[in-house]
N, C-alpha and C positions, 0 to 999 in steps of 0.2 A: 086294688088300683083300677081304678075306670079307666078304657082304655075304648078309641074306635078303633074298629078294625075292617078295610076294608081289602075281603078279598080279593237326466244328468248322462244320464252318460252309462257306457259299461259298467259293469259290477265291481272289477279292477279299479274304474277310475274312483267308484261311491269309495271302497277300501282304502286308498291312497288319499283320500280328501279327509276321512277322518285323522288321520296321522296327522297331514297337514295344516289341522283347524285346532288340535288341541294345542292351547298354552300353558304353558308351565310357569306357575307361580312364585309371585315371588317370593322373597327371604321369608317376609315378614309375614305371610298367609301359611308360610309351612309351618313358622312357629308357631301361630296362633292354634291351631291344628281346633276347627271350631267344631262345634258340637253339628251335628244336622238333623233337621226333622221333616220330612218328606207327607204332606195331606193328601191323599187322592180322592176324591170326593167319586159317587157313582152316577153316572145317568143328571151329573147336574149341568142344564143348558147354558147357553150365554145372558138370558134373561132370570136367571135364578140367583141374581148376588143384587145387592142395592146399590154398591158401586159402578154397574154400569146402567144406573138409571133407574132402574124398576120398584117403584114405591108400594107394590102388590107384592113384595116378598119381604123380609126382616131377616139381613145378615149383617148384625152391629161386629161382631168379632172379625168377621172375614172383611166387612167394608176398613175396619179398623189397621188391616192386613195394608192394604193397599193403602192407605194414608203415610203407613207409617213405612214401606218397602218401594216397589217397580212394580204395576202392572205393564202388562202384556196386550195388547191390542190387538194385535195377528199371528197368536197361540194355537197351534194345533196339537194334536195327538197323531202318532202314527196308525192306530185304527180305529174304526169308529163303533167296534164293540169291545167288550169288557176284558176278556184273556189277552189278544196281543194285543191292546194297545199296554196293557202291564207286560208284557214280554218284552215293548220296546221301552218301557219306563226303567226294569230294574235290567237291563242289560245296555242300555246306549248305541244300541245298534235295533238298524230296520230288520225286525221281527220274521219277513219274511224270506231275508238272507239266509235262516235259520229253522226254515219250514218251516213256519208257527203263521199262520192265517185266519183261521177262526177260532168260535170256542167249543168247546166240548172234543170226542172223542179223543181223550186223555191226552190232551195236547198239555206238550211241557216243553221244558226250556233244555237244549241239550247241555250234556254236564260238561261239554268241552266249552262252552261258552260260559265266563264270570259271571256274577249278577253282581251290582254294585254291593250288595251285604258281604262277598264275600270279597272283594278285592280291598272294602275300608275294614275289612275287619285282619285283613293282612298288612294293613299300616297301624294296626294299637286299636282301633274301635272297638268296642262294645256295641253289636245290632240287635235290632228289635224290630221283628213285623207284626202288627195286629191288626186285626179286621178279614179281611176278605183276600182271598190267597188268590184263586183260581189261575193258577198255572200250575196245575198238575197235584196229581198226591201221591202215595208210597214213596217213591224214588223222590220224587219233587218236590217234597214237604220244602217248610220255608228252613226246618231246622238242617234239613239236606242241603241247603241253598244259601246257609251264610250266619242264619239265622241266633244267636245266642239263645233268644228269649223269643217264642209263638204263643200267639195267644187268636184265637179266631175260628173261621170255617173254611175248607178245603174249594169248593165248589162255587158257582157263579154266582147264584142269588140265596136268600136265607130269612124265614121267617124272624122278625123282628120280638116276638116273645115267645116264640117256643123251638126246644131241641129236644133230639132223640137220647137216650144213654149209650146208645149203642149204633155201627152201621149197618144200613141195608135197609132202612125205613125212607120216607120222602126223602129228595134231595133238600127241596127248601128246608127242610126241619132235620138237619144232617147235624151230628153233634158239632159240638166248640170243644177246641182242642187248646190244654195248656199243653205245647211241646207235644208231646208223641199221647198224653194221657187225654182220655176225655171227662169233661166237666159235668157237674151235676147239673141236668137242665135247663132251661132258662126259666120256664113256667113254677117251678121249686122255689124260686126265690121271690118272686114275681118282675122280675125284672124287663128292661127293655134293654135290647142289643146296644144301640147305639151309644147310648150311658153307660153301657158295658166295657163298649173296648174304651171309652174317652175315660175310666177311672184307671183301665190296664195300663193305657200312657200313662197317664199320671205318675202311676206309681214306677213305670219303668225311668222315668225322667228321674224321679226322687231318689230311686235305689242306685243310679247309671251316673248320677252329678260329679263323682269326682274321679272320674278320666273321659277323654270324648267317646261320645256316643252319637250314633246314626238308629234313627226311628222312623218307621216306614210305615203311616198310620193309613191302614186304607178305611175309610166308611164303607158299608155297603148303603148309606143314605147319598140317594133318595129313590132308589132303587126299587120295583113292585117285592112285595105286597105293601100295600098304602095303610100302614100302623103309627096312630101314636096317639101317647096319654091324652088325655084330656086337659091336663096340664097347659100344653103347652096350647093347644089349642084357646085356651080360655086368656093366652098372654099377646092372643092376633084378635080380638074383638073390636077394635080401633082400625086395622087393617080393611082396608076397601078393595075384596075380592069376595068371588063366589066359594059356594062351601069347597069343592074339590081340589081349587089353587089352595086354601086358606089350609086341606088338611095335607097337603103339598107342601106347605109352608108350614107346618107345625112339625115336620118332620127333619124339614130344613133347620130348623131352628134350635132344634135336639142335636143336629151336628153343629150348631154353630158355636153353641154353647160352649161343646167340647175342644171348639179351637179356639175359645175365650179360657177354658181349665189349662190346656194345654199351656200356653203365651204365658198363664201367669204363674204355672209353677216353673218355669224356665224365671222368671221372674223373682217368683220368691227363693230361689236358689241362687241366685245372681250370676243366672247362664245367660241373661237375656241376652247381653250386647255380644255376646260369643256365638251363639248360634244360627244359623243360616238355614232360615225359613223357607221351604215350598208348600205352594197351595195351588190344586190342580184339579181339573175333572177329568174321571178316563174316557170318557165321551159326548157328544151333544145329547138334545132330551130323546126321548124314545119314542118312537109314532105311537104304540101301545100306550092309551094313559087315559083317564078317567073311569067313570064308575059305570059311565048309561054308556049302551050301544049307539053305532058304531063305536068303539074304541081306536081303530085304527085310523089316523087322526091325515089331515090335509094340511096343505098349508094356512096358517092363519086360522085353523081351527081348534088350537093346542086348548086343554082346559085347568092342566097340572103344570107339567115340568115346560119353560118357553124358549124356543131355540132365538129369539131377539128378532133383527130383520132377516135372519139370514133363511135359504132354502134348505130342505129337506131335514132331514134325521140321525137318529143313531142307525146303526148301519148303511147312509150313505155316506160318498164322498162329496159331497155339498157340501159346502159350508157349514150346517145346520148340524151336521153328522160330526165335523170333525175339528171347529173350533170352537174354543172354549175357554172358561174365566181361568187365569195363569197368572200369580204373585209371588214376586222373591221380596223377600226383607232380613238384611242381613244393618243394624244399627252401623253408621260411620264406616261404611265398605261399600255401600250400594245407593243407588238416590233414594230419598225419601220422597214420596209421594208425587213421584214421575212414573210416564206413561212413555212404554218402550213400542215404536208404533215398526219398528220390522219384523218379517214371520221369522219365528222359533219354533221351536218342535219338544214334545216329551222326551226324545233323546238327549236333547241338550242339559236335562236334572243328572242324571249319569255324570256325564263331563264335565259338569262345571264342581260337583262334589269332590270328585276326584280329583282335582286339578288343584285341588286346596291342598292336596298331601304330597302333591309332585307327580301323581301317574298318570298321565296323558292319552296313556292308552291301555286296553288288559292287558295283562303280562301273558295270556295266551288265548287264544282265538281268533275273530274280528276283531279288526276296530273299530271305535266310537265312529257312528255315523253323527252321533251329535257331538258338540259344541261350547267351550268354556266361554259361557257365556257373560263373565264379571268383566273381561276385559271390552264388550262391546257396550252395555249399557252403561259403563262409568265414562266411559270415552274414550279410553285409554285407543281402540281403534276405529278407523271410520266404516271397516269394512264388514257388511253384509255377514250375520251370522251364515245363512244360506243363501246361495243363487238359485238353488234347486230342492224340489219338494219331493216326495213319489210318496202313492197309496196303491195298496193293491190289498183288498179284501172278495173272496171268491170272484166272481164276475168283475165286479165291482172297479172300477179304478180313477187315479189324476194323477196329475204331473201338473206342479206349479212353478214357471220360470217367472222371475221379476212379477211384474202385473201382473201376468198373464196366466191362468187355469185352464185347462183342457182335462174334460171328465164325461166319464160314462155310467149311468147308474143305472138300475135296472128298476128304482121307482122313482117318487117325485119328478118325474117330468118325463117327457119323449124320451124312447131310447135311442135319441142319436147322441153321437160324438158331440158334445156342446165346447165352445170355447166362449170366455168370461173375462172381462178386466175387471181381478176383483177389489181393485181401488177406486175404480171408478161408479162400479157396480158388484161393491160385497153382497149384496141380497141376491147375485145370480137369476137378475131376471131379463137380461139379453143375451143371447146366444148370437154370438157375432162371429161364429165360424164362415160365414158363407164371405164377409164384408174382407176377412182376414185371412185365406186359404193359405197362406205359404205359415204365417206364426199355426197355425192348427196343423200343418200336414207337418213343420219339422218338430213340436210341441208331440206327436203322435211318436214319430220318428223314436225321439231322445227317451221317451218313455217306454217303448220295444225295445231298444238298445240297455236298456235296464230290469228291464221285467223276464226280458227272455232269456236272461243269463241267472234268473232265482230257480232254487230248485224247487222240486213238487212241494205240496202240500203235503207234510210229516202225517197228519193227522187229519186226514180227511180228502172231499173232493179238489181235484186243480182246478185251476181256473180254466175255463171251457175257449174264453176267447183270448189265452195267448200266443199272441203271434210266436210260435219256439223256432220259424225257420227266421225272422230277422237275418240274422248275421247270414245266412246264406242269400240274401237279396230279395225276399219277401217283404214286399212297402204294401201295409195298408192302409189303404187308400180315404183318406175322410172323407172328401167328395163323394166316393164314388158307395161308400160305406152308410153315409148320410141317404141319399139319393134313392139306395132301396131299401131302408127305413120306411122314410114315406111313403115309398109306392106299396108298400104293403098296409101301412094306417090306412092310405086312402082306400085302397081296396077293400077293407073291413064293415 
């Protein structure tokens, strides 16, 4: 096989608000008791689907997604790299409540907190995770975690044709584990990853059809190393992009595939009008991306993976960082081919799963910081999935009330406190904190009032700039925080 290969409030009140937002479904949703299938795509931007716009990529299966389902228009994740924003996916709660903030140094999911595998497999489910695990491994395997049926790799990223037999060789080339055993390598067969796990669904669909099943398909596409057949690349020659989008998009298109297999053996099994479709990315594109130096990319100089209009990246809190393409489709339960334009958040796939079986919240730990979100986009209510947003990744952070974003990043732009109306201005390119002092100082406020009450970082460095005396009467100051900002730029 020819193949390229190139190398809100207190913590108490977030607690009390998820209690308060889950709804309990009714009669007729408990009986259906429908199957679910969960897509996390990796590293794919907002400019990476066809559906919102971009005629320089090929996603017929996924645009087919949103035809026939809800997209999402102001979809976030709760972080804007790869482990916790899945830490806040399969738990429904902000990741960081839970000391989980970046990736690596064996950050895992504490075992006191559920992960939705195992709270629907405590309602009759049958679960299934394939692809890309990273939260954790020995103790936090996925089959530790809920998991029935694993099929995948432990770790963040993963060469797309080759595995080790064995560990303790590269991470990228770390073996693929069916359940606890490891698989005969990938280069053995000659296979490619991402066709990999799209036949493991398959067949877990196939084998799983007659009682409900929850499947939790993670891609590691589109994710570095930049791999893929020739194949597919030879089926974008029509496609009007340069080579590095085009082998971008041939990679894309090997996962899309996979959620066109997916859809239609729910289909040929006559699951389709039963199950309840998510399609999601765990982050925006990534500054890292093309083949020639620099790689570390600016704005509006993306050459692979594109964050759309919006600013900055994966790992920040811009826009660029942390929204991203988000479709439900659930046949005769959800609109078809409507556009849900309030923000939602990855916590909300948690609660809105759950809330089909009647459990509204986990039977022990946190609760759902997200949100059952069937009763807001069918209409059943008028009211705001969230009033209130929060990120906190190492330094890093925002707070978004109604319009209004207040964020701090430590690239893509000046390190001041910036404030944004990102309806008026989603691409984040006025900082109107100085026009707005009072929405920026109590926006700063309600975000210390939240942040200072999370505990350390479980697995690594804290964050250096949290305010932890808040509650004792330490206000900082944006004004005044902004102000020697710049007298140091200008000094430089």
């Amino acid at each position: 096989m020819k193949k390229i290969v190139i190398s809100l409030l207190l913590l108490n009140t977030a607690m009390a608000q998820g209690g308060e937002t889950s709804i309990t479904p009714d009669a007729s949703s408990n009986k259906d008791m429908p199957n679910v299938v969960v897509i996390y795509s990796d590293d794919q931007g907002w400019g990476d689907v066809g559906y919102h716009g971009y005629d320089d990529i090929r996603t017929p299966n996924i645009d087919k997604l949103a035809e026939q389902g809800t997209q999402f228009s102001q979809a976030y994740v709760s972080a804007s790299v790869c482990g916790p924003s899945r830490a806040g996916l399969v738990t429904g709660v902000y990741q960081q409540r839970l000391g989980y903030y970046g990736n690596g140094n064996g950050a895992t999911i504490p075992t006191s907190q559920p992960t939705f595998m195992e709270m629907m497999k405590s309602q009759g489910y049958t679960t299934g995770v394939i692809g890309k695990w990273h939260l954790g491994d020995k103790g936090g395997h996925p089959v530790n975690r809920g998991a029935d049926f694993y099929y995948g790799f432990l770790n963040g990223s993963h060469d797309y044709d080759w595995s080790d037999s064995k560990e303790g060789g590269k991470k990228w080339q770390s073996p693929i584990y069916r359940n606890f055993a490891i698989e005969p390598p990938i280069q053995n067969s000659d296979g490619y990853l991402t066709e990999m796990f799209t036949n493991e669904a398959v067949d877990f669909i196939e084998r799983s059809a007659e009682k409900p099943f929850v499947l939790y398909l993670a891609y590691n596409a589109v994710h570095h190393p930049w791999v893929v057949p020739q194949r597919y690349l030879d089926r974008l020659k029509d496609v009007k992009a340069d080579d590095e989008r085009k082998l971008f998009a041939g990679m894309l298109l090997a996962m899309d595939d996979g959620v066109g297999a997916v859809m239609e053996t729910l289909k040929s099994k006559g699951l389709d009008e039963n199950t309840l479709v998510f399609f999601m990315s765990d982050n925006g594109s990534p500054r890292g991306q093309g083949l020639k130096k620099p790689r570390k990319k600016q704005r509006g100089q993306t050459v692979m993976s594109n964050p759309g209009p919006f600013n900055g990246f994966k790992g920040d809190t811009y826009e660029g960082g942390i929204r991203v393409p988000f479709i439900m489709r659930w046949p005769n339960k959800i609109p078809q081919g409507a556009t849900y334009n309030k923000p939602v958040i990855n916590l909300d796939i948690a609660a809105t799963m759950l809330a089909r079986t009647g459990v509204t919240n986990p039977p022990e730990g946190l609760a759902f910081d997200g949100v059952d979100l069937l009763p807001h986009i069918t209409g059943k209510t008028g009211k705001e999935p969230h009033k209130t947003l929060y990120w906190r990744r190492d330094d890093d952070y925002a707070i978004r009330n109604g319009d209004w974003k207040l964020t701090w990043n430590d690239q893509s732009g000046p390190q001041t406190i910036r404030l944004f109306n990102v309806v008026n201005d989603p691409g984040e390119y006025l900082d109107v904190s100085n026009l707005n002092p009072k929405i920026a100082q109590d926006l700063q406020n309600q975000f210390d009032a939240w942040d200072s009450q999370l505990p350390q970082n479980a697995y690594g460095r804290t964050a250096r700039n949290r305010n932890v005396h808040f509650e004792n009467g330490n206000i900082r100051s944006v004004k005044q925080f902004n102000a020697e900002i710049n007298s140091k730029q200008q000094q430089q």
